[in-house]
MIRO-893316 format. One record per residue (C-alpha): residue in one letter; x, y, z. Coordinates in pm, whole numbers, plus 50000, padded with zeros to 5 digits. Each point is the difference from the previous one (the first is absolute). Layout:
N
<'A'; <X; Y; Z>>
...
# end
This chain:
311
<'X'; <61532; 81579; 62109>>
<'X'; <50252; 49930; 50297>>
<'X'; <49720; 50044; 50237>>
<'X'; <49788; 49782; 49872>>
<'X'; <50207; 49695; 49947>>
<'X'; <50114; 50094; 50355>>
<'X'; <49699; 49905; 50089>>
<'X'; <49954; 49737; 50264>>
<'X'; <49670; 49789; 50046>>
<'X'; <50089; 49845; 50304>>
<'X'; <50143; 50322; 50188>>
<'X'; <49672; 50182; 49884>>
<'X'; <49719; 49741; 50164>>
<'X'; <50238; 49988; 50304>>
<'X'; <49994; 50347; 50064>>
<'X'; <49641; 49990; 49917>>
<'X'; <49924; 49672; 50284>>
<'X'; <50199; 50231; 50224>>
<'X'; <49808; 50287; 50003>>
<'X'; <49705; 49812; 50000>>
<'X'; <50054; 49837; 50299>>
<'X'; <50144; 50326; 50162>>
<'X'; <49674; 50142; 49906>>
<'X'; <49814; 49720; 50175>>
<'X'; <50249; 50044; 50336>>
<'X'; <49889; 50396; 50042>>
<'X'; <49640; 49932; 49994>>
<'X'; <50103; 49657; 50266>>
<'X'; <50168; 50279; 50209>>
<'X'; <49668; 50164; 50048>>
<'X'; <49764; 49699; 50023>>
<'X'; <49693; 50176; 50155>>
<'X'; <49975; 50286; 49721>>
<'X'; <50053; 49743; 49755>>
<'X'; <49757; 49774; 50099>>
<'X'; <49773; 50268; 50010>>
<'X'; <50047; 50133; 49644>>
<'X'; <50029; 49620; 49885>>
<'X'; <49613; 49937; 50154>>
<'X'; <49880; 50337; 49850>>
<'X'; <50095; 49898; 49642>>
<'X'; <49859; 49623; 50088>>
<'X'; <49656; 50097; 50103>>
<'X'; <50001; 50241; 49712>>
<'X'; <50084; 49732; 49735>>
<'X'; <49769; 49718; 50163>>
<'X'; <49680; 50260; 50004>>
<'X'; <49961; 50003; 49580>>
<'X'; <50128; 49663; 50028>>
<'X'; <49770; 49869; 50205>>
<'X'; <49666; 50163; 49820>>
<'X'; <50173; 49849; 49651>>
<'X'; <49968; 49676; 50179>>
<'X'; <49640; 50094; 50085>>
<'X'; <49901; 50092; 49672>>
<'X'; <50192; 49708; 49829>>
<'X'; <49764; 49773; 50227>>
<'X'; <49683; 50164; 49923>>
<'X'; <50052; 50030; 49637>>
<'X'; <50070; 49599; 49971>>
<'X'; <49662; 49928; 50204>>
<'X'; <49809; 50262; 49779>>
<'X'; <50148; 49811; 49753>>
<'X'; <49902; 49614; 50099>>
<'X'; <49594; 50209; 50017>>
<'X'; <50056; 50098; 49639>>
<'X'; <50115; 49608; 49912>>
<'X'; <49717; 49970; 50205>>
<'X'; <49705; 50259; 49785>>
<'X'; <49694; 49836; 49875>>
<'X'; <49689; 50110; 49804>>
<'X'; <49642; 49913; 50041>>
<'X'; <49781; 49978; 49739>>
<'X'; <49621; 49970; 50076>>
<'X'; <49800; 49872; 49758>>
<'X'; <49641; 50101; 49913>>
<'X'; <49672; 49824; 50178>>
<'X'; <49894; 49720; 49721>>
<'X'; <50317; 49842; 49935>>
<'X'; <50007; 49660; 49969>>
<'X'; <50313; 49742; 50125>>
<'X'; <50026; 49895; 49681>>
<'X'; <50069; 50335; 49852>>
<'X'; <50206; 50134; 50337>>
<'X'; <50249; 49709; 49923>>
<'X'; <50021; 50090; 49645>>
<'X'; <50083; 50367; 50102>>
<'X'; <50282; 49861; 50249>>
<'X'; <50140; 49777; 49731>>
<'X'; <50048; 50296; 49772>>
<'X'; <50115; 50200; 50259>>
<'X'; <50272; 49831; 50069>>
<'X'; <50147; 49977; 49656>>
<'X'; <50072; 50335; 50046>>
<'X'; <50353; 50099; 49976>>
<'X'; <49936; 50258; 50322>>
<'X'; <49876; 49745; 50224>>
<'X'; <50194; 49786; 50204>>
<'X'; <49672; 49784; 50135>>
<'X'; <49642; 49997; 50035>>
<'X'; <49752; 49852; 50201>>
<'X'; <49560; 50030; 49973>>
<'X'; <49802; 49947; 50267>>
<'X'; <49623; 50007; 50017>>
<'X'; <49740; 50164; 50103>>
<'X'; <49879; 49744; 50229>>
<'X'; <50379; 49906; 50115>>
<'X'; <50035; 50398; 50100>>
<'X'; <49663; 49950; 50178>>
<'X'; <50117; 49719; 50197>>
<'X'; <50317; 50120; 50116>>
<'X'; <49846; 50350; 50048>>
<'X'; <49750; 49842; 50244>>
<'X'; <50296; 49774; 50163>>
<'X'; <50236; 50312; 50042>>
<'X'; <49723; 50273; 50086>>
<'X'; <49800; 49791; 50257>>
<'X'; <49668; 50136; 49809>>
<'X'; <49833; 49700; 49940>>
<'X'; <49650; 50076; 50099>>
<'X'; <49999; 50356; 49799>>
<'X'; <50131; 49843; 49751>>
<'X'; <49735; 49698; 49946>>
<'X'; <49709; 50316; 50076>>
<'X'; <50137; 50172; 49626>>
<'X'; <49791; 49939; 49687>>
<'X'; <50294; 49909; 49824>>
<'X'; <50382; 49958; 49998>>
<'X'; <50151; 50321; 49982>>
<'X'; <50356; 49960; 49977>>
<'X'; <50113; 49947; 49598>>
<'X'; <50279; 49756; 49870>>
<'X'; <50325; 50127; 50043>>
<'X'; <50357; 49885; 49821>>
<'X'; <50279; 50099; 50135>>
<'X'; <50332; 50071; 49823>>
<'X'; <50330; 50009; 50124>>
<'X'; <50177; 50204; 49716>>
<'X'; <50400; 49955; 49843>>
<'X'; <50204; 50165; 50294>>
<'X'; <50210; 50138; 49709>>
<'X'; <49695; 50253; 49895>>
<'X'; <50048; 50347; 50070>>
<'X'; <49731; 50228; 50161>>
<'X'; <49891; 50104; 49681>>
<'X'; <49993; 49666; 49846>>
<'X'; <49788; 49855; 50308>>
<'X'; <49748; 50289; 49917>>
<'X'; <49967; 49907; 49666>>
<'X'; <49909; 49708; 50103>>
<'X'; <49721; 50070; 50203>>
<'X'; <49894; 50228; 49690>>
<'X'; <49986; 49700; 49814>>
<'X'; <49822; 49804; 50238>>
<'X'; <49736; 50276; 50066>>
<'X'; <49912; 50047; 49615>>
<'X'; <49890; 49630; 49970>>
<'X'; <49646; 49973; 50042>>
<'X'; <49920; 49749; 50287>>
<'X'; <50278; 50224; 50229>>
<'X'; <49750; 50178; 50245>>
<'X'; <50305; 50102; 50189>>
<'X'; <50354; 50018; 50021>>
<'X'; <50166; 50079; 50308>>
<'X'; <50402; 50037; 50077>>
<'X'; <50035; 50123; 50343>>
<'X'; <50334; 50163; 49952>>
<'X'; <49989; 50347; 50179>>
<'X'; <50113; 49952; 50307>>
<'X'; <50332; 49832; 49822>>
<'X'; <50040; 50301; 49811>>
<'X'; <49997; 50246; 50277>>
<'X'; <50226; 49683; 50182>>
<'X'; <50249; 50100; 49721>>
<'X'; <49986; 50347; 49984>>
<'X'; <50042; 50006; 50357>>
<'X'; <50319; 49803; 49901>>
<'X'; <50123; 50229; 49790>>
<'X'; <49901; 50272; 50257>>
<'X'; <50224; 49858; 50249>>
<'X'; <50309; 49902; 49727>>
<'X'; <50069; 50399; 49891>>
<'X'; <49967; 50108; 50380>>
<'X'; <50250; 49691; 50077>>
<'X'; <50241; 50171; 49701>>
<'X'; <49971; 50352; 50144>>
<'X'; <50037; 49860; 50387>>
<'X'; <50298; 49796; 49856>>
<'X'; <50123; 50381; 49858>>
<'X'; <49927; 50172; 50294>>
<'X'; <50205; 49753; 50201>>
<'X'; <50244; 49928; 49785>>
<'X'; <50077; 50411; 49987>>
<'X'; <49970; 49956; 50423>>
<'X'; <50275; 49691; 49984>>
<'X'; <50185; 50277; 49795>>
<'X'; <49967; 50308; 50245>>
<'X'; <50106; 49749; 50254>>
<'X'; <50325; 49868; 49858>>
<'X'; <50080; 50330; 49860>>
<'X'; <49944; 50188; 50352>>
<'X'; <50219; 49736; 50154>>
<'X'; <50304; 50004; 49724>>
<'X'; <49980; 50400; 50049>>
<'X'; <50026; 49944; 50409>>
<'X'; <50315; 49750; 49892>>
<'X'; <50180; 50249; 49791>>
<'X'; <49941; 50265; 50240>>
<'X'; <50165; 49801; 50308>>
<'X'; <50279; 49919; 49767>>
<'X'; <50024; 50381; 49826>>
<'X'; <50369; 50043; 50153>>
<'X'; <50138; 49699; 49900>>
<'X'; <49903; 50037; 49663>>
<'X'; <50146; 50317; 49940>>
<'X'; <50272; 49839; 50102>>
<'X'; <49946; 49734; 49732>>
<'X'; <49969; 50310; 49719>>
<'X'; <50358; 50183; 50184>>
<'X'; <50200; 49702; 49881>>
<'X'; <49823; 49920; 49675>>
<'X'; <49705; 49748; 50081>>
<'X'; <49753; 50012; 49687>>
<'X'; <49644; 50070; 50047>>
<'X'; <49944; 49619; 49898>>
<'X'; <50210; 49904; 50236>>
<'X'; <49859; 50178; 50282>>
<'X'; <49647; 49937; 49864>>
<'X'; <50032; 49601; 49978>>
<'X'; <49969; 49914; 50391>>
<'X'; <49692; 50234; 50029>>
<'X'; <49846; 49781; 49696>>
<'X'; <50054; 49677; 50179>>
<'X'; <49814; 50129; 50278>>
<'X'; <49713; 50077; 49835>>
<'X'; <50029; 49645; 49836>>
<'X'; <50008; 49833; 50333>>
<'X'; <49674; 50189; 50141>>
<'X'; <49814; 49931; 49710>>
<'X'; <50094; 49648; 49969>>
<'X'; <49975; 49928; 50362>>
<'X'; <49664; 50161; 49988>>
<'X'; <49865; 49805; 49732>>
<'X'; <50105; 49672; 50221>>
<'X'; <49800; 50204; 50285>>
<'X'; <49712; 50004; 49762>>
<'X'; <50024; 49695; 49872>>
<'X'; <50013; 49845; 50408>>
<'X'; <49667; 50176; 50097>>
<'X'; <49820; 49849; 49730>>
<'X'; <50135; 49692; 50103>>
<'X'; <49877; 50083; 50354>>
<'X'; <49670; 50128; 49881>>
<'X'; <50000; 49640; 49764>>
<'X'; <49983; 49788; 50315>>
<'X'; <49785; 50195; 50182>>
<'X'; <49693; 50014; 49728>>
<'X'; <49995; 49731; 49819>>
<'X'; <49860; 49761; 50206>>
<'X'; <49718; 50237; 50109>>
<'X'; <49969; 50051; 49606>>
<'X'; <49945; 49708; 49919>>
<'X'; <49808; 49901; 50266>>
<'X'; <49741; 50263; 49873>>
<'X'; <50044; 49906; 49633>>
<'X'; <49875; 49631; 50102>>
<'X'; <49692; 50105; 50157>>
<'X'; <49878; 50122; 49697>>
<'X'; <50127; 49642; 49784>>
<'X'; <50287; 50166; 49811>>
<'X'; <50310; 49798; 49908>>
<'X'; <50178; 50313; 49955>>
<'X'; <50350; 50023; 50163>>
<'X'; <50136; 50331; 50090>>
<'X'; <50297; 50090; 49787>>
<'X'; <50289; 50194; 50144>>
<'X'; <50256; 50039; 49750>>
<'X'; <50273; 49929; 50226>>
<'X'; <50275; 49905; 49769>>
<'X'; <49909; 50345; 49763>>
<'X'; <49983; 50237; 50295>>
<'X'; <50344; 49854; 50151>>
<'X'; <50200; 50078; 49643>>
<'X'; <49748; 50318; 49909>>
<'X'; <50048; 50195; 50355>>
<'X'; <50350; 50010; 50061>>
<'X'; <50072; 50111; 49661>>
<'X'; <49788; 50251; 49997>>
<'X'; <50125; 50103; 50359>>
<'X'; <50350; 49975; 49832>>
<'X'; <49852; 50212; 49727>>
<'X'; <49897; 50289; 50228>>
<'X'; <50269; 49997; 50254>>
<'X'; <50249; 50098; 49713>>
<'X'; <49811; 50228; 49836>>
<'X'; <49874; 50182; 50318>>
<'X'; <50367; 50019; 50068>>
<'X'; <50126; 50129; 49697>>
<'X'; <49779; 50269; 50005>>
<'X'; <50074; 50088; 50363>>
<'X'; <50379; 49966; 49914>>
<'X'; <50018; 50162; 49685>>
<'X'; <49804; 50291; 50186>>
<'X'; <50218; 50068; 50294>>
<'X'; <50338; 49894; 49902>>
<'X'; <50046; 50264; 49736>>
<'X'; <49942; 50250; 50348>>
<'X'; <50311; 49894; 50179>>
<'X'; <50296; 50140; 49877>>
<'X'; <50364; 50041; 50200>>
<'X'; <50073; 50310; 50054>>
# end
């Protein structure tokens, strides 16, 4: 009970601050190899970060085409105006359907002939042979199944000739997605075990360079903790500082593409404004550097310490 009301905060985060920053002047007294480990970690934090970006992008513009989804409906030959805007009208009481709009035969003619350029071939046909169409934009809130329930419905009703959702190449858009989010987990894995190999290699290099002083250390007493706590701060520092190396080439890479970016995305009359995730990357990378640096030297520590004894 002594000890522990013995206890002093203060003296505790001191020590702490101090071996910290001893920590951070070994690897300054060897600023080449740590600069060199520091990059290695970087590059292989910003790599998974960098595709998550990616995919983050690609999944909100997949997602402004799904806002975006509309069905046709075309209508059988001897429909009448009158009974096409009737159809509409109930239409769009649906609860599944945002909007609605008809257009007729003759208007799909006429902008058929203005788009296609076919004038003459089209004035040579017996008789108009494009059908009324409406087209529905439906809730964005419907699911896949609920939007194909919908076109079920439509198709049953008996002046539907045909229904048509063009939706495939959305699909394989998504699965694509999906495709490229597990092999961004298992890269993140595979690199993450890398940053670990790394920072463990480089902890086990440390310990062996310092082998004599610390059986020194263990000849007058020194605790494994003890010993074990400036080897832990390393590893803190590479991670950390290679999770600001991470976070600085995607700031590079950020000035570099996204003018080019966006000068591509306005040739095609988007709005859509690459997103970057700056202020998430700068909090998420270092801690997870910070995460891996301390664990990679843990294990390295906890490994190789137990090895050197005094004799």
């Amino acid at each position: 009970m002594s000890a522990w009301f013995s206890f002093n905060p203060k003296s505790y985060f001191l020590r702490h601050l101090q071996v910290m920053l001893f920590s951070l002047g070994q690897m300054w007294r060897q600023p080449f190899a740590s600069l060199m480990t520091i990059a290695v970690i970087g590059i292989a934090l910003a790599l998974p970060a960098s595709l998550y970006v990616l995919l983050q992008n690609v999944n909100a513009i997949s997602g402004d085409w799904d806002d975006a989804s509309q069905i046709s409906v075309f209508l059988v030959d001897d429909i009448n105006e009158q009974e096409l805007k009737q159809f509409n009208s109930t239409v769009q009481t649906w609860p599944q359907v945002m909007a609605s709009e008809y257009q007729t035969a003759q208007q799909s003619l006429i902008e058929f002939r203005e788009l296609s350029g076919l004038g003459q071939v089209l004035d040579s046909l017996p008789k108009n042979p494009l059908p009324a169409v409406i087209t529905i934009t439906p809730d964005p809130a419907l699911s896949a199944d609920n939007i194909q329930q919908l076109i079920q419905q439509l198709d049953d009703i008996d002046i539907v000739e045909q229904v048509q959702l063009d939706m495939a190449w959305l699909q394989r858009l998504r699965q694509i997605n999906r495709l490229i989010e597990r092999g961004i987990s298992l890269l993140g894995l595979l690199l993450s075990l890398s940053v670990l190999l790394v920072i463990g290699n480089t902890i086990r290099l440390a310990i062996l360079n310092r082998q004599s002083e610390i059986k020194i250390m263990k000849l007058v007493g020194a605790t494994d903790r003890f010993i074990r706590r400036p080897f832990l701060y390393t590893g803190f520092w590479y991670g950390f500082l290679g999770g600001i190396f991470a976070f600085g080439l995607l700031l590079l890479a950020m000035v570099m593409l996204t003018d080019p970016i966006q000068s591509l995305i306005a040739q095609y009359g988007s709005e859509f404004n690459m997103q970057w995730y700056s202020g998430k990357l700068l909090l998420l990378l270092p801690f997870i550097g910070f995460l891996l640096g301390v664990l990679g030297a843990w294990l390295a520590v906890n490994r190789h310490l137990h090895d050197i004894e005094p004799r």
